[in-house]
Structures are given as C-alpha cells and as structure tokens.
N, C-alpha and C positions, 0 to 999 in steps of 0.2 A: 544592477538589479540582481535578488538573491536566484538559485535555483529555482527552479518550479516545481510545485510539486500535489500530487491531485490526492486526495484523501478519499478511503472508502470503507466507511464503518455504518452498519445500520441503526447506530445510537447515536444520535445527535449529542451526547455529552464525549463519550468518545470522540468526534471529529473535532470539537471543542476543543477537549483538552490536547489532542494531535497537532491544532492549528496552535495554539496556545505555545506547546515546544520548541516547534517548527520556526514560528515569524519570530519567537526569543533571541531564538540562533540565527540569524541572517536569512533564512527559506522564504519564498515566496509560497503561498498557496495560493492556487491559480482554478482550486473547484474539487466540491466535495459533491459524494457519489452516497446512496444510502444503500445499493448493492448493486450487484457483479452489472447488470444490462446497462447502468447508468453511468459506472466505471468504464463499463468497456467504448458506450459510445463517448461521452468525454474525454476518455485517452485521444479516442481519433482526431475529435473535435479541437483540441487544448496540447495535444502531444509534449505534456511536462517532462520533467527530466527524470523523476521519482513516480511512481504510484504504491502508497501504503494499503496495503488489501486485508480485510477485515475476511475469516474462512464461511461463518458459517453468518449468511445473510440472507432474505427472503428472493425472490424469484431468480434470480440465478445466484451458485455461488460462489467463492470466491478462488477457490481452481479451477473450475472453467473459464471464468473471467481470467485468469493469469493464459490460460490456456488460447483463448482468443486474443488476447492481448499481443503476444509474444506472436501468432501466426499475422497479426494486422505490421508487428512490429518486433525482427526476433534482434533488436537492440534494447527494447525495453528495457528499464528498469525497476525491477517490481520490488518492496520489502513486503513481507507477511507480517500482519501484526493480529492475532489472535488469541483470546482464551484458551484454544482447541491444543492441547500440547503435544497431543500424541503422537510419540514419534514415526506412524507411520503419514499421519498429516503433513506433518513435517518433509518430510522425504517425498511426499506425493506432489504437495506444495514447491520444492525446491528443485524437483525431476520436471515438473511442469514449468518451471521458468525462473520461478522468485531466485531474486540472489542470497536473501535473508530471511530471516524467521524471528520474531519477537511476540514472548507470547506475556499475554496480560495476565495479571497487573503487571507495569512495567516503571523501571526508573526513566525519567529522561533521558539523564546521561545514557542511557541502551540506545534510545532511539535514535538522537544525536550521531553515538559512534556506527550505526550503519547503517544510515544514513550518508556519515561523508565517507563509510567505508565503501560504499556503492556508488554516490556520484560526488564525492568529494565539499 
C-alpha cells in the first residue's frame, strides 16, 4: 500500500486534481478536508503520513491548522499548497510546521518532488 496522505483544499476541484497526482504516482489518499477544523480532526482521526494544506480557507485556516496539527503531532508532515505566495506566508507557514511550500498553479512534477522529498 502507497503512502497516505490527507488533502486539504476548500475547492473541491483542487482536491481533485491533488487526488488525481497523487494516486498516479503510487499515494494513497486516505481523506480530504474542505478546511483547517476538518484537516485538523481527520489528521487525528486518519493520522496519514503527508497532509497537503490549502492557506487561505473558510472557518479556520490553514496556519493554524498546521499549527495544531504539529502541537497534536510535532512528527507531522505537512506540504503547503497555496495561491497565497507571499513570502511572508511562506515563512509563517514553514516556521509553523510545514516542511514545504507549493504555491498554485503548480506542475505535478512540484508536487510529486516534495512530496517524496518529505515522506519519500
């Protein structure tokens, strides 16, 4: 069985085309989240090996969700995948936990490489 790994994008096209990448390349997705409170109890719930975290999403977002995330679990492995580029998002995002940052639009091949740059 591939990796696990929980997706959390407020666009159901987005988690789509995430799951789409993902099960191409051997990953299992194991549950998608439509923002941070849904992410964060599914992490607990599901504890995959990857969680993709979408920044800017409705009732909580997705730094805090990295932020709870990492205090439920400071082995998590988080990638950020966002529109939001800015580098202090960025920086906030990755001081908060994420090991990665991918900001959309994005090629596969990004996702892919860290992805197995983070849980192989």
């Amino acid at each position: 069985m591939g990796r696990q790994v929980l997706i959390t994008d407020d666009t159901a096209f987005m988690r789509m085309t995430l799951k789409n990448i993902l099960e191409k390349n051997g990953y299992q997705v194991v549950g998608e989240a439509e923002d941070g409170q849904v992410a964060v109890d599914k992490y607990l719930e599901l504890r995959p090996d990857l969680v993709t975290m979408d920044i800017t999403m409705p009732r909580m977002d997705g730094i805090t969700a990295i932020k709870k995330i990492i205090e439920a679990d400071p082995e998590a492995k988080i990638v950020v995948c966002s529109a939001m580029g800015q580098k202090a998002l960025v920086i906030e995002a990755l001081s908060a936990g994420a090991k990665d940052f991918i900001v959309k639009p994005f090629q596969a091949e990004r996702i892919i490489n860290a992805v197995q740059k983070v849980i192989g």
